[in-house]
C-alpha positions as CSV (number, residue, x, y, z in Angstrom):
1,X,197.1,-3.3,148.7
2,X,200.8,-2.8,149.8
3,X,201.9,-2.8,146.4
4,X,199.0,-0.5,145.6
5,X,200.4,1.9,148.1
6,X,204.2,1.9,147.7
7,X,203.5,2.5,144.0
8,X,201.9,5.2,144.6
9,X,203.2,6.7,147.5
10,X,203.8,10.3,147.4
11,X,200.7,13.2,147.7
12,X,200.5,13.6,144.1
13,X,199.3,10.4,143.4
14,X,196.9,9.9,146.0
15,X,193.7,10.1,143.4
16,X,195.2,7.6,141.3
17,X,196.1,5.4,144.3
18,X,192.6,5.7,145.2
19,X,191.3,4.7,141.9
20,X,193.4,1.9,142.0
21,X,192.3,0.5,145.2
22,X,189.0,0.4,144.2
23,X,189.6,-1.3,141.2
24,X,191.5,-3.8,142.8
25,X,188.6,-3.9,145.0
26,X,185.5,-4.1,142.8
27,X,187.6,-6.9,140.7
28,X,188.5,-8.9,143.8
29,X,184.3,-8.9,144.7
30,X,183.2,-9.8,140.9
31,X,185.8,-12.8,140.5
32,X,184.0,-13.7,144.0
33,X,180.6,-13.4,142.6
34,X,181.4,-15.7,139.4
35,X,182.9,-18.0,141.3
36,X,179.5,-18.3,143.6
37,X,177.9,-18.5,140.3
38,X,179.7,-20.9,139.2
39,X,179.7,-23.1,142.0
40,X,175.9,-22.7,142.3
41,X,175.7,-23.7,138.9
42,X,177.6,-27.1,139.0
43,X,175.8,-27.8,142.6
44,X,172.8,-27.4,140.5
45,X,173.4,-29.7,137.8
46,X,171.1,-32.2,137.3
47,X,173.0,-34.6,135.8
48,X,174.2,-37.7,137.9
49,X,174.2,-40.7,135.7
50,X,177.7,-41.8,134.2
51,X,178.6,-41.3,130.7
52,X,179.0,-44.8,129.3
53,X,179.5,-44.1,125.3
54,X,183.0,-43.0,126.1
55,X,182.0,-39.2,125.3
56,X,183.0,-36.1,127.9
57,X,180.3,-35.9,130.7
58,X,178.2,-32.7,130.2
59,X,179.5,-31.5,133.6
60,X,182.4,-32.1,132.2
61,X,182.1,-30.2,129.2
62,X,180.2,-27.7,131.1
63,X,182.9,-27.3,133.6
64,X,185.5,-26.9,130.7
65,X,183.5,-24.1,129.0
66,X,183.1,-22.3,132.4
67,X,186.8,-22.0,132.8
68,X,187.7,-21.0,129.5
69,X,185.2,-18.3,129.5
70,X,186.4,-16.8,132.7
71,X,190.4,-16.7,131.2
72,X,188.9,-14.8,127.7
């Protein structure tokens, strides 16, 4: 939030300083909550027997999708 304030230091820019806290805010708690969801999710998983055929474990592969959809 330092940054945050140092960028907008001075009285005109208190609104957008403001504005910008929150966001950084509300962002900070919703990476927190899909990262809880994720990890609930994987906890969850059902799956526990190894993957013998030589093909990606679906935790795996579940895993992998979970990650790419959170950098899209």
């Amino acid at each position: 939030m330092v940054q945050i304030e140092s960028l907008f230091d001075s009285k005109v820019c208190t609104e957008m300083r403001e504005a910008a806290i929150s966001l950084t805010k509300r962002l900070a708690q919703t990476a927190q909550e899909t990262f809880g969801d994720f990890e609930e999710a994987v906890e969850k998983d059902a799956t526990k027997t190894a993957v013998q055929d030589g093909t990606v474990h679906p935790l795996t592969s579940y895993v992998i999708n979970y990650v790419k959809f959170l950098y899209e």
